[in-house]
N, C-alpha and C positions, 0 to 999 in steps of 0.2 A: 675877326682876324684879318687885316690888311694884307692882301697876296701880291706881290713882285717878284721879278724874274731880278734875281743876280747879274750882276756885270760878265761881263762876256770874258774877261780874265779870272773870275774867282774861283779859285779851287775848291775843290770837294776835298773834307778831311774826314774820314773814316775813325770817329772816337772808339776805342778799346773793344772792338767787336772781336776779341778773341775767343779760341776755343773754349776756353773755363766758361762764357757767357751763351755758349751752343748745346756741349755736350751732356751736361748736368749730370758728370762727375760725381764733383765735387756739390755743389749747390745747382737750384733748380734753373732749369734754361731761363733766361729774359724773357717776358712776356712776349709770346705771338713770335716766338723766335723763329717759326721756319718762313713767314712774311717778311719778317726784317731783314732774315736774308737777300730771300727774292727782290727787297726792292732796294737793299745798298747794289746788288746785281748790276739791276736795273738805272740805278743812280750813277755810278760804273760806267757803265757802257754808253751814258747820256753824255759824261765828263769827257771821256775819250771821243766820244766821237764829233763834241761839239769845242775841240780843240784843250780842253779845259784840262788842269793838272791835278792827281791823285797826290794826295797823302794819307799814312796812316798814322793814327796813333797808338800806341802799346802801352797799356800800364804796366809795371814793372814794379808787382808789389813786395811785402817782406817776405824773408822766409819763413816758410808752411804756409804763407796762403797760395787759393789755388791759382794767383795769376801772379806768382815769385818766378821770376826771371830763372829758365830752363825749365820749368815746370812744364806738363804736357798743359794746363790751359795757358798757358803764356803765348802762343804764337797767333797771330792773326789766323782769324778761322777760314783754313782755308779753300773751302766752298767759295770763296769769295772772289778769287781768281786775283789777288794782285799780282799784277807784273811785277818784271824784275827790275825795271827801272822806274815802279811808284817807292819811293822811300817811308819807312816806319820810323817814329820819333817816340821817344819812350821818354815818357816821366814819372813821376815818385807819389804826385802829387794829384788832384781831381781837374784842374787848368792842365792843358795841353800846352798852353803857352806857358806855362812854366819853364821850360826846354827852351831856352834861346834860338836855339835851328829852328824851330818850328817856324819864328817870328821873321826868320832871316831869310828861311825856304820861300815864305808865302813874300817877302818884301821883295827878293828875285823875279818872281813871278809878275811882277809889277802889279800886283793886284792892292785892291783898296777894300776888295772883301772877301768874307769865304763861306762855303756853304759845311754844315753844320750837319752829319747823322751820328748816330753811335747809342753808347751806351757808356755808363746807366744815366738816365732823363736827371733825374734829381740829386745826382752827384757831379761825373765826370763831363755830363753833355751841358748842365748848369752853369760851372766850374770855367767851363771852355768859353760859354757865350762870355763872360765877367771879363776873359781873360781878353779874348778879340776886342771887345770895345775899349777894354782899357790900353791896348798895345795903339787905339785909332780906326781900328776894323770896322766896317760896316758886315752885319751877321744876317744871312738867310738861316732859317731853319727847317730842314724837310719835317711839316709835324706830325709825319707817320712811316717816318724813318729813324725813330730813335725809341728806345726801350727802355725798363728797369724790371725789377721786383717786386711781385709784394711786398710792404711792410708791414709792421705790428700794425699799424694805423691806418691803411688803405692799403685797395687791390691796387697793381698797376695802372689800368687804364685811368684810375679815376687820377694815378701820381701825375701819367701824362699830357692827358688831357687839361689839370690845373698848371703844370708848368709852359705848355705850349700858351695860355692865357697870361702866363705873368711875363712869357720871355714877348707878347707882341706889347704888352703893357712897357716893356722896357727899350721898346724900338728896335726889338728884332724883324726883319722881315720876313712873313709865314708864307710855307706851299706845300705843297703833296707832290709825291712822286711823280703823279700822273699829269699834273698838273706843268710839270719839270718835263719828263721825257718822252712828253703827248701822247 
């Protein structure tokens, strides 16, 4: 995995780490969810402090599921501390960039790229990466900053671990938290 450091404008965009994806509710927490917390935290407090701009993103699913808009897992989970002036961009869809603001937010910013956590790995944080390169985005990935599920066919770590492989296969640039906020 080739490791770089992000542009000194690129935002941090927090994918779908909502409560439904914490509390297990509804369905069971994202894998190693009380880590993933600690280190979008951690990722958090590097953004802010190294001048850089938060975004979140909210899925905003149908109604009865557990991340349907007003729903208790619907809100950014908030352990996570975002401020009141980080903005949450909510779409329908697994691309973040679905959502026009999102694209218009980060073009504001003057940035040419943006750093990538969330959930889930092989949906919405997949979804996102397709979406940044095709808007022109240059993509970091924290590869243990983002999370999913088990499925029928694999446990988690083995989902993340093959997608963190196929997202540098695709010219995303890879890094670890620590790596990011020394």
């Amino acid at each position: 995995m080739p490791h770089t450091t992000p542009s000194p404008t690129a935002p941090l965009i927090v994918i779908d780490l909502q409560t439904g994806m914490f509390d297990g509710r509804f369905d069971p927490p994202i894998h190693d969810a009380d880590a993933i917390a600690g280190r979008t935290r951690a990722l958090i407090d590097w953004a802010r402090h190294s001048g850089r701009k938060v975004a979140f993103v909210r899925h905003d699913g149908p109604e009865g599921d557990p991340l349907a808009q007003g729903s208790s897992g619907w809100p950014v989970w908030p352990l996570l501390g975002q401020a009141a002036d980080e903005p949450t961009f909510g779409k329908k869809v697994g691309n973040a960039f679905s959502n026009p603001e999102l694209a218009e937010w980060v073009a504001g910013q003057g940035a040419k790229d943006v750093v990538l956590i969330g959930a889930q790995t092989d949906f919405c944080v997949a979804a996102t990466v397709k979406g940044a390169f095709a808007e022109g985005l240059g993509v970091t990935v924290v590869s243990d900053a983002h999370s999913t599920l088990d499925s029928d066919q694999e446990k988690a770590p083995e989902i993340i671990a093959r997608h963190n492989e196929a997202f540098a296969g695709q010219g995303v640039r890879m890094t670890t938290t620590a790596e990011l906020v020394g």
